[in-house]
N, C-alpha and C positions, 0 to 999 in steps of 0.2 A: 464445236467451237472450243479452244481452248485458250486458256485464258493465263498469262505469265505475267510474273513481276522480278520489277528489280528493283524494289523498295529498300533493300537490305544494303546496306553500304558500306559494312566494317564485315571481317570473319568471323565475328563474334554474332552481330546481326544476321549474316550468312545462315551461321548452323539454328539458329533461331530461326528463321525464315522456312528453312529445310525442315525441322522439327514440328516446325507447327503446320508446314503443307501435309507431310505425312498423316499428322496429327489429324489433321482437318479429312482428308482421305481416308481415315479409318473410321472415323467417329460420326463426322457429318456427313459424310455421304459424298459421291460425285456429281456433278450436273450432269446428264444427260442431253448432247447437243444432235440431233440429227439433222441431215443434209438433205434435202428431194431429191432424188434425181429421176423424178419424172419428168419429163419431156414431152409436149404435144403438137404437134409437126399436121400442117394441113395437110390432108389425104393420106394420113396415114393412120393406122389405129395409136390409140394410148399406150404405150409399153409401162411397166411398172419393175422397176429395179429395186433391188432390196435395199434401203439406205443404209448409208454409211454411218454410224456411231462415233462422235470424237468426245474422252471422259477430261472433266476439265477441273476446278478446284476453285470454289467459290469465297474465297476470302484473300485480301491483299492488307498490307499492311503501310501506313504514311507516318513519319516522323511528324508531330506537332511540333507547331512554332517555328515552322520555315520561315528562315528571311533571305533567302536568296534573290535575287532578279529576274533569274529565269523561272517558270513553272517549274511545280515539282513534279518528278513524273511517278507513275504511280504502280504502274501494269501494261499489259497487254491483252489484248483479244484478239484471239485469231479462228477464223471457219475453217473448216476443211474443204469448205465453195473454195475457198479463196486462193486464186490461182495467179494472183499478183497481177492482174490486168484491171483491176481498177474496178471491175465490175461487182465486188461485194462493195454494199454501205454499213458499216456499223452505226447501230445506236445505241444510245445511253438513257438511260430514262432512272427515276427516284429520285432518294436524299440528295440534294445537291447538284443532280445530273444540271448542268448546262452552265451555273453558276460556281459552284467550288469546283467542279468536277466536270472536264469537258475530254472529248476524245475523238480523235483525229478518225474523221471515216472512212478513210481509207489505209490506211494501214494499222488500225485498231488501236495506238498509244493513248492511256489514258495520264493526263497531267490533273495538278492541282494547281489549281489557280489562285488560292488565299492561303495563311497562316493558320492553320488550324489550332484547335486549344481542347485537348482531351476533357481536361475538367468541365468544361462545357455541352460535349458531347463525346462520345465514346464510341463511333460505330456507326455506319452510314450503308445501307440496305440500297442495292442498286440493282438493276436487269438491264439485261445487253441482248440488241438484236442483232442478226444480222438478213439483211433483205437483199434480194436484187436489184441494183442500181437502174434497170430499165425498164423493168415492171413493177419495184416495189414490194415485191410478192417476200414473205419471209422462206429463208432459205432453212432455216432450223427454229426449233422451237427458242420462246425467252428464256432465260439465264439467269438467275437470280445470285449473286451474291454481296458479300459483306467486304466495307473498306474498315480496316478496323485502324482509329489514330495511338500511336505508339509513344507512351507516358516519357519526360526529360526530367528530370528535377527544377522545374521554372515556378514552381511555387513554396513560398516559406512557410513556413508553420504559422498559425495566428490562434492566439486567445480569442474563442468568441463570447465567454459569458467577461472577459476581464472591461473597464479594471475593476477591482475588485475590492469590498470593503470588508475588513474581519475584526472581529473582536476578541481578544485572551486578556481572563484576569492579570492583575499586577501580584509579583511577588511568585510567578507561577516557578516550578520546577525546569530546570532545565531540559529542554527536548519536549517538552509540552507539545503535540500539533495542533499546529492553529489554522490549516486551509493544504486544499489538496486543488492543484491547479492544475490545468488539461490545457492542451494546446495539439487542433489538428490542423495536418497535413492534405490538401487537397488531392497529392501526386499521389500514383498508385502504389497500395503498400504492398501489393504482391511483386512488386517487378524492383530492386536493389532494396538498397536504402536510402530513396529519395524519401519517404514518408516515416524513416524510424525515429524518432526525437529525444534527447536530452535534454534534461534541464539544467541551467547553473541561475547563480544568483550574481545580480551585477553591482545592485546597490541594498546597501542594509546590514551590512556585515561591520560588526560582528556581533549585532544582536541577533540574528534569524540566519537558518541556513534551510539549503532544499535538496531531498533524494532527488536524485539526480534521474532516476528511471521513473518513480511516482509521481514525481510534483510534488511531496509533502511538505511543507513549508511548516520547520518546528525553531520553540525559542531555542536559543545557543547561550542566554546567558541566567546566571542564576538571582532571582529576586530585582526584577526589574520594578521600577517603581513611577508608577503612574505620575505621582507629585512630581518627579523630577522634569519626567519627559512623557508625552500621554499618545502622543500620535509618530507614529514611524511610515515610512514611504520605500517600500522595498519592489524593487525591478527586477521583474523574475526573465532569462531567455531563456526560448527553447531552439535547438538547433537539429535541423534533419543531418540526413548522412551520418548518424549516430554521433556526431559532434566533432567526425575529421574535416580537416582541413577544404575549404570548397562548398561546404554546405552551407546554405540557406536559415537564414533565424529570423524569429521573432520577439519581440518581448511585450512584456506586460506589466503593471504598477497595480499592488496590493497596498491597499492604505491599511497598516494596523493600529487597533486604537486599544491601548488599555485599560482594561474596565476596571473599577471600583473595588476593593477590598476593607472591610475596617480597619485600617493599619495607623491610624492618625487619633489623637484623642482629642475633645472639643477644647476649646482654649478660648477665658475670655483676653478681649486686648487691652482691658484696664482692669485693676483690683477696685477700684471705687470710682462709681458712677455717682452724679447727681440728677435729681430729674423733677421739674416744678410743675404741679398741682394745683389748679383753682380749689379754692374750699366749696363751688359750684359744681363741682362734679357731680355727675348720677351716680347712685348707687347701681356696682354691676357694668357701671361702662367701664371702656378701656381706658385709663388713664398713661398709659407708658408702652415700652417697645426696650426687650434689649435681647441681643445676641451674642454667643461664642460661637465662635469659628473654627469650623471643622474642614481638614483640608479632602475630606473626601466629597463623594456624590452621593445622589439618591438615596436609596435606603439605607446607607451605610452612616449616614450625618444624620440622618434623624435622630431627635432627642427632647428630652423631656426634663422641664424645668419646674424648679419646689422652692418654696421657702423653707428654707429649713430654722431660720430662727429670726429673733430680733424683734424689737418693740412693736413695730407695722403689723407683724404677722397675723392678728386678728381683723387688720382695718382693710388688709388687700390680698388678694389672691391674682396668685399665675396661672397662664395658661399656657398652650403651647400650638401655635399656627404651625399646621401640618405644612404650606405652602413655600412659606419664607422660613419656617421651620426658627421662629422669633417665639419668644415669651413675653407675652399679651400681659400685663398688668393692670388687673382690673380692682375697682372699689367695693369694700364690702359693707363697709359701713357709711352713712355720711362725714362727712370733715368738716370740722369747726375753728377758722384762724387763731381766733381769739382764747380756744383752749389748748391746743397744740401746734404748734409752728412746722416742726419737721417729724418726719420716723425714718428706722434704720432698718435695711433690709439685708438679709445674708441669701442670697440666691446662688442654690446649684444649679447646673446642665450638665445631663449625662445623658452617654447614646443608650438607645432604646436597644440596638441591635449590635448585639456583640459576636465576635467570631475570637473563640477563644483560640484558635491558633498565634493572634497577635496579642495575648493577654500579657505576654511580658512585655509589653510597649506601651501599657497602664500605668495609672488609674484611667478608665475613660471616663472624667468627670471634670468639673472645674466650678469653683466657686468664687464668688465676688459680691463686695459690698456695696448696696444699693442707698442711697440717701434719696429721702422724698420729704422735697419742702413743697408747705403748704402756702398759697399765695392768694392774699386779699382781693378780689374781683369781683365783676358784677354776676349775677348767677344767670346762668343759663335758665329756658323754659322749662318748666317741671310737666309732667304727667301727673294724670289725675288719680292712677293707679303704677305700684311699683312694676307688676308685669303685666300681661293681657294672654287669654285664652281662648283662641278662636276655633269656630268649628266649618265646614264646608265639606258637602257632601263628593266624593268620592265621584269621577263621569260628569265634573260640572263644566259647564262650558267656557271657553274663556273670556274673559272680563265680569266672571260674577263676581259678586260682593262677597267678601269674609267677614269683613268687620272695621270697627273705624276705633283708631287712639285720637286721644284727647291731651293735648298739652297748653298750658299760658307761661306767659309772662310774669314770673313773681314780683318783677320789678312795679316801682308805682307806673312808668310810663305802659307798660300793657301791650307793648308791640304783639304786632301778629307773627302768627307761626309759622313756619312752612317746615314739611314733613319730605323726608325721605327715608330708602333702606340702605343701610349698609350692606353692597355686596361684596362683601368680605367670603362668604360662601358660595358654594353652590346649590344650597337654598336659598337665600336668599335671590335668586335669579329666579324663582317659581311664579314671585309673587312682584304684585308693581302696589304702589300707593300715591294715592293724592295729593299733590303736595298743600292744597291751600285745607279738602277736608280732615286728611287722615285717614279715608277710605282705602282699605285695603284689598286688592282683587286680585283672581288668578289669571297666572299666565301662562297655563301648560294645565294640560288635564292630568286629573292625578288617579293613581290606582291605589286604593288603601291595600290591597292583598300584598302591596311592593313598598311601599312605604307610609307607613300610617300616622308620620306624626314630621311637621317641621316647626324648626327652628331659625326664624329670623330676629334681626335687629333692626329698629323703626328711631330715628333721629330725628329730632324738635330741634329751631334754630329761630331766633330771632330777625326777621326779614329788618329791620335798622342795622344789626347786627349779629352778621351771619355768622361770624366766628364763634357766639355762643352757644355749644351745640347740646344737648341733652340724649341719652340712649333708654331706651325699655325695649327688653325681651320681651319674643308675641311668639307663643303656641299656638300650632294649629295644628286641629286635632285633626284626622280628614276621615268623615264619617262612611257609615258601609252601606251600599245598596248590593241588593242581589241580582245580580250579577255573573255568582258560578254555578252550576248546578252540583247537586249533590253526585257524588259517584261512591264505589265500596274502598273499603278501608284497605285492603288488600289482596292480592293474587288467590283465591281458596285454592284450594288441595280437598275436595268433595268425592268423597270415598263412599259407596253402599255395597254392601256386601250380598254377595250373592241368598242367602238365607236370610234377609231381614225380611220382616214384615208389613202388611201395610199401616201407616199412620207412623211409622217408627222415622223420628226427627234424626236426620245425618249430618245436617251443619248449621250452625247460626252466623247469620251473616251481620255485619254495620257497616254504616255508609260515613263516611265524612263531608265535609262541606268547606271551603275556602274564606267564606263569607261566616261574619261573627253572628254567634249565637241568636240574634234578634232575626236575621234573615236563614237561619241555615239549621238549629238545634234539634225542630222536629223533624222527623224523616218516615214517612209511607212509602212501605214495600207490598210491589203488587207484582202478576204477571203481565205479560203483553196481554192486552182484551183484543188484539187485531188478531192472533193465533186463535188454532183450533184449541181445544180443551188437551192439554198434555194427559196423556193414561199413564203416565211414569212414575211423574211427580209431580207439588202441588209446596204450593209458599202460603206462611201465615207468619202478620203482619202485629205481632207483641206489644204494638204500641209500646215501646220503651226505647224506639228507634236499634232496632232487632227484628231480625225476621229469620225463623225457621223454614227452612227447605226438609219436607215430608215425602213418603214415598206412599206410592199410591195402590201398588199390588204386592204379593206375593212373594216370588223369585224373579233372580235377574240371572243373567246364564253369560257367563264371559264371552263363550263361543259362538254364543247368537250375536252380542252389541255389548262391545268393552266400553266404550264412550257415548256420555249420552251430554246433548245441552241444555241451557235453561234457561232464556233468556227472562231476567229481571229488570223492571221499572222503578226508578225511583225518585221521590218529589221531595221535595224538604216546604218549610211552613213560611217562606218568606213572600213578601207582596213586589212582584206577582210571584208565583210561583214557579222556579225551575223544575223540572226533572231531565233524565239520563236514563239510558236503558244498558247493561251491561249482561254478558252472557256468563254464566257458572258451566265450567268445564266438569261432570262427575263420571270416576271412572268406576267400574265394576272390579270387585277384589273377592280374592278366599279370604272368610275370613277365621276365626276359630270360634268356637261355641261362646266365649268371655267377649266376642265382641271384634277382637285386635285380627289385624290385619297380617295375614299370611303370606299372601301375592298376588301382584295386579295385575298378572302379565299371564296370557294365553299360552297354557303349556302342556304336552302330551304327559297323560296317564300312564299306568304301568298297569294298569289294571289285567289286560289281557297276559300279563305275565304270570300276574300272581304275585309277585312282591309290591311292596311300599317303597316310599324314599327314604325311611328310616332302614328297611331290612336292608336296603343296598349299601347304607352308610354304614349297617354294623358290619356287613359282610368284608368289607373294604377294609375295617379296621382290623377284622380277624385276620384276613392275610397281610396287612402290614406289621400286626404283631408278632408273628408266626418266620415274617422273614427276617426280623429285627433278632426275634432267639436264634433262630441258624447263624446269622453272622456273627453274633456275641460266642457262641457255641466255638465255632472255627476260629475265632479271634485266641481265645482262650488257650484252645489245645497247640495252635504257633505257640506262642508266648512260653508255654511251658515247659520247664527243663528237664533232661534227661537225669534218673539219680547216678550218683557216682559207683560204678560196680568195683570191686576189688576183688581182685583174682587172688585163689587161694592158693599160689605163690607166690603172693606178694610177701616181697624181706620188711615190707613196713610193718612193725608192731602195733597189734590191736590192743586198746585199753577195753579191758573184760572188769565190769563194777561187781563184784561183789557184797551183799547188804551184812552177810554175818559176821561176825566176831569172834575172836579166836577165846579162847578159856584164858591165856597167860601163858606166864610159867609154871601155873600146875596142869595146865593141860597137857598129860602125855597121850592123850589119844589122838590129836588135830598132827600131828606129822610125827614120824619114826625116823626119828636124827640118827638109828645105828646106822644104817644104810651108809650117811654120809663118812662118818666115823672109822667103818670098815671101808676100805679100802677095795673087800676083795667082793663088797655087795653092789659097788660102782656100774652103771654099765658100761658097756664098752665104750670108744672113744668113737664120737662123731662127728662129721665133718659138714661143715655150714653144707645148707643144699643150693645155694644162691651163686657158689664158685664151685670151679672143679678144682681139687686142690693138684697142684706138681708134685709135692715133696714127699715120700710116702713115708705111716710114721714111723715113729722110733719104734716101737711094739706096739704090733697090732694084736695079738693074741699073747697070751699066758696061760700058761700051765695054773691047773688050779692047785698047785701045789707051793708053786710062788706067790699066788695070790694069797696063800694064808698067810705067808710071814711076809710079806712088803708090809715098809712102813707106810702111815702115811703122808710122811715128811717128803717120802722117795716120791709116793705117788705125785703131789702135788707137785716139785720139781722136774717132775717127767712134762706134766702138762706144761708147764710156765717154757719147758724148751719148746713145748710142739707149739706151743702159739708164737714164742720167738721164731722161730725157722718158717710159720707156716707167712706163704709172700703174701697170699690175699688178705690182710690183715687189715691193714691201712685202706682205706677212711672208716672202712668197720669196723663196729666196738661188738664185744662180745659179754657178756655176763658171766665173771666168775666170783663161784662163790667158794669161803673158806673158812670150815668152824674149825680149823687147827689154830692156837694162838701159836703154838712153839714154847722153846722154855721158854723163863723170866730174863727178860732182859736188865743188865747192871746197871744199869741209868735207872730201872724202874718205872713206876707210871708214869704215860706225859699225861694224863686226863686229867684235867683242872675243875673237875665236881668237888673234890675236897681241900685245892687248894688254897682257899680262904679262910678252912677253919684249922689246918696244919700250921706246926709251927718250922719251920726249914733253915738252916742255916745256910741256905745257897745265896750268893750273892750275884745277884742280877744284874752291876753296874756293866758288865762284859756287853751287854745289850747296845748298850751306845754306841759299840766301838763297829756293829755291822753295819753303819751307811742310815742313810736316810729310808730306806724300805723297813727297819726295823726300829724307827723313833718312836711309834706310837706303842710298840711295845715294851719300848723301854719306859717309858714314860709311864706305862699302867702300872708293870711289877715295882718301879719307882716310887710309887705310891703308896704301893701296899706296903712295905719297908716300914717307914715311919709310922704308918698305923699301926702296923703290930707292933714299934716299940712304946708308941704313946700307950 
């Protein structure tokens, strides 16, 4: 049977279609459809023909969201029975068979009958027969394949956690992120870009901007300020088809709220307050209420008020209501009309909680003067005592008794009293009171181990005259019952070393207790008595609420039993009595001959080698020593330079030091100056060995018969030509030497060793006349002139 569609509608669907049949035939496999063609004919035998095989392709594809009028068609199915005469029936059966999906049985066309909606479902699992129309009999086996619905862009993008509430300090930096928002896509994100989304922002601009691929949603402006403005309403869209033209959006609204920063300092709204006072006050109640105004919130405006001076300042004290965050003016002393009328108060408020970032936007403080007139009235009911101190046991039930206050009437009329608490606190909510006794009872079980001590306020008031109130603070203590049991004070770290002894003590243990010293101080350390007798170890109980843990044999061997337990019992001395049972973990360790601890940990020997852990560690050090010298070794001989050799033909002149001294001019034995003198004891003429010379000399040889009568005026003039003529000359100097003065010259000496003490008639003044190269000479002998005629 094989099976065909023409789901595909555009060339583009075509090659898709084409693509993914192939696809489908290499991957998934083919259906296998066979034909009978048995036949069974009266009076005749059964013949059996090999059947015919038709390979078919088990997956078709439907556009979602048809809205056409006619059915959508889907596919085909076709037998290889099927010989166009009517006599195959196709059927259809599974997902949808009969209701989405019906198919014409005789000529095999499958339509869809509804709008489909992929997001809904994805995929519709169906099998096809086909039978003989006259016997019913199936002609091939069933067929199973897949309708798969093919994704459109018909859905927008949606926020599902929006909208959304965020909060960022005020004053924050620019670009600060303040929320990362997601918006998905229903449609398939493998198949265009029906499901890729950008973001923009629609409204809120131009405090807040958003990455447009992320959703991150950061401020845009610098130092935004909660006072001004505190909540924003920013509308984020996000658009599939990556944000061309045609695509689908959604949006969403991020409420931003700006949170709190210290940035405001408290302020009061008037510099001088007045505030009247019965001289009936109680001592310790609240007589007043006043506030500065802080434009921030929560813990940022909290603040704390003082007297800081002024005549009152011994009669009244402030407080500071965490709540209202008001300064509470209470009495300290009683008041008296008739000796004082009014007092003057100088009250500060400053925050509590400072962020010194905004310290140049100080002082955070503010002060104002308070005037408190005293006023003639009838007195409120007094208490019989200034405070009260009650007790109530800790676990007690609710509506016991704590205790009762007592107040009257000072006045002569004696009115009666009625009592209540100020729930100004959240203590005060604990406790209820009587209003005609005074009886004060609980209303909530208390745990002293959580709170051990309250503080209420109990108010008296004249039932004629209820306006006249009176206040006494009431402690209540809240007493301990036991209640915790005892447990150990801390986690041990219980070490025995393999070599101790028995009776040798390895830990002292203490216990603590939650409950106070009357229920909890003594403490018995025992073992379990339900356990067998431990052979390890063994505890004794120090009575000083301490207990050592003893060891009870010999050796302990890591490799047998590193860890051992021990479970302990412990009671403390309160009525009744609690206890606890806790387990001590002790491990087995090496330890060294002094006691201390080596290693707790099961570790192979060397013993079978022969070495220790020390000999390995020196061995190791030896060879790291040893290759440490080699490298320095080789380091060394790089680094070091080659000496400088000088070939002994080198034209550079060697400096040769000689240490001795010559005799003078009477030594005639250190040199024999006839040599130079004679002329004819010279040697012969020699020629640098560094050039070759061109010129050859003037005389090379003489007769030694010339040599005794040359002079050696001649001589020397002979050489002074051969070094004139010879070319190799220049840039090299040669050393000549010459003990011939020649005659006296007519000028006479130029040596100026005796000219300072000669007397000359030369006149020097000619000196000036050569130029400025010889000023400073003229300038000397100029001098000397006039000396020698002073």
């Amino acid at each position: 049977m094989r099976i065909t569609s023409t789901s595909c509608i555009c060339p583009v669907l075509v090659c898709l279609c084409f693509v993914q049949r192939c696809y489908a035939a290499a991957h998934h496999g083919s259906i296998k459809v066979t034909r009978n063609q048995t036949k069974h004919i009266e009076g005749e035998t059964e013949v059996h023909h090999r059947p015919k095989r038709g390979w078919v392709w088990n997956q078709f594809f439907v556009l979602e969201e048809h809205m056409g009028p006619d059915p959508q068609y889907v596919g085909k199915l076709h037998s290889n029975s099927d010989k166009g005469d009517g006599s195959v029936k196709y059927i259809l059966t599974g997902e949808g068979a009969g209701t989405i999906f019906i198919i014409d049985d005789t000529t095999g066309d499958i339509h869809s009958t509804k709008s489909l909606d992929r997001e809904q479902k994805t995929h519709y699992v169906l099998h096809a027969q086909a039978i003989d129309r006259r016997t019913n009999k199936p002609l091939e086996p069933e067929s199973e394949f897949i309708i798969k619905v093919q994704d459109i862009n018909d859905n927008a993008p949606k926020f599902t956690d929006g909208p959304y509430i965020v909060t960022v300090p005020e004053m924050s930096e620019m670009g600060t992120s303040v929320l990362q928002v997601t918006a998905t896509d229903a449609d398939d994100p493998t198949y265009g870009n029906s499901a890729r989304v950008v973001y923009s922002i629609l409204q809120g601009q131009p405090y807040f901007s958003v990455d447009p691929k992320t959703g991150v949603i950061r401020t845009a402006l610098h130092n935004m300020d909660r006072e001004a403005r505190e909540h924003y309403s920013v509308v984020i869209q996000a658009k599939d088809m990556a944000g061309q033209v045609g695509g689908l959006s959604g949006s969403t609204t991020v409420n931003i709220t700006l949170t709190d920063v210290n940035d405001n300092p408290p302020r009061f709204p008037q510099k001088h307050y007045q505030l009247y006072v019965p001289e009936s006050a109680q001592v310790g109640s609240a007589v007043g209420k006043i506030k500065a105004n802080d434009a921030d919130t929560g813990s940022n405006a909290d603040m704390k008020y003082t007297i800081i001076n002024g005549d009152g300042a011994g009669i009244f004290s402030i407080s500071t209501d965490k709540e209202t965050r008001e300064g509470i003016l209470s009495l300290k002393k009683p008041l008296n009309y008739e000796k004082k009328k009014s007092y003057t108060l100088n009250i500060e408020g400053a925050n509590t909680h400072l962020d010194f970032r905004f310290s140049h936007l100080g002082p955070f403080k503010d002060v104002t003067m308070l005037k408190v007139i005293v006023g003639d009235v009838d007195e409120p009911p007094l208490f019989t005592m200034p405070s009260y101190v009650m007790e109530v046991y800790e676990n007690a039930k609710i509506g016991t008794p704590v205790g009762t206050v007592t107040a009257h009437d000072p006045d002569a009329a004696n009115s009666l009293v009625r009592y209540f608490i100020d729930h100004d606190t959240e203590e005060d909510r604990y406790f209820t009171i009587d209003a005609s006794t005074g009886t004060i009872k609980t209303a909530k079980i208390f745990d002293r181990e959580e709170t051990p001590w309250y503080n209420i306020t109990v108010a008296a008031s004249e039932i004629d005259n209820p306006e006249l109130v009176s206040h006494v603070p009431v402690g209540i203590r809240i007493l301990d019952v036991n209640d915790n049991p005892p447990e150990l004070a801390r986690d041990y770290d219980v070490v025995v070393c393999e070599n101790t002894k028995p009776g040798q003590v390895i830990q002292t243990i203490t216990a603590t207790d939650k409950d106070n010293s009357a229920n909890g101080a003594r403490f018995h350390f025992s073992l379990d008595e339900g356990l067998s007798l431990n052979p390890n170890f063994t505890l004794r109980n120090n009575e000083d609420n301490t207990a050592s843990i003893l060891t009870r044999r010999r050796r302990y061997s890591r490799t047998t039993q590193d860890i051992y337990y021990l479970p302990v019992l412990i009671s403390d001395g309160g009525v009744p009595p609690l206890s606890s049972s806790s387990t001590l973990t002790i491990r087995v360790c090496a330890c060294e001959r002094d006691g201390r601890v080596r290693t707790c940990h099961a570790e192979a020997f060397l013993s079978s080698a022969g070495l220790s852990t020390g000999a390995l560690i020196a061995i190791l050090l030896c060879i790291v020593i040893l290759l440490a010298i080699v490298v320095l070794f080789i380091t060394l001989r790089r680094s070091k330079k080659e000496p400088l050799i000088i070939s002994e033909e080198d034209v550079r002149e060697n400096v040769v030091t000689y240490d001795d001294e010559g005799g003078g001019e009477e030594d005639t034995e250190a040199f024999d100056i006839t040599a130079l003198r004679n002329p004819s004891a010279a040697e012969e003429l020699k020629y640098r060995r560094d050039v070759r010379p061109e010129v050859k000399p003037l005389s090379r040889h003489h007769p030694s018969s010339s040599l005794d009568s040359i002079d050696v005026q001649e001589f020397l003039n002979q050489r002074l030509a051969e070094a004139d003529l010879d070319p190799s000359v220049p840039p090299y100097d040669s050393l000549q030497t010459y003990a011939y003065e020649g005659h006296r010259s007519e000028a006479g000496s130029i040596s100026s060793l005796d000219s300072a003490t000669t007397h000359s008639d030369q006149d020097y003044n000619y000196l000036g006349d050569w130029g400025p190269e010889f000023k400073k000479l003229a300038e000397l002998y100029g001098e000397i002139e006039p000396e020698r005629t002073t």
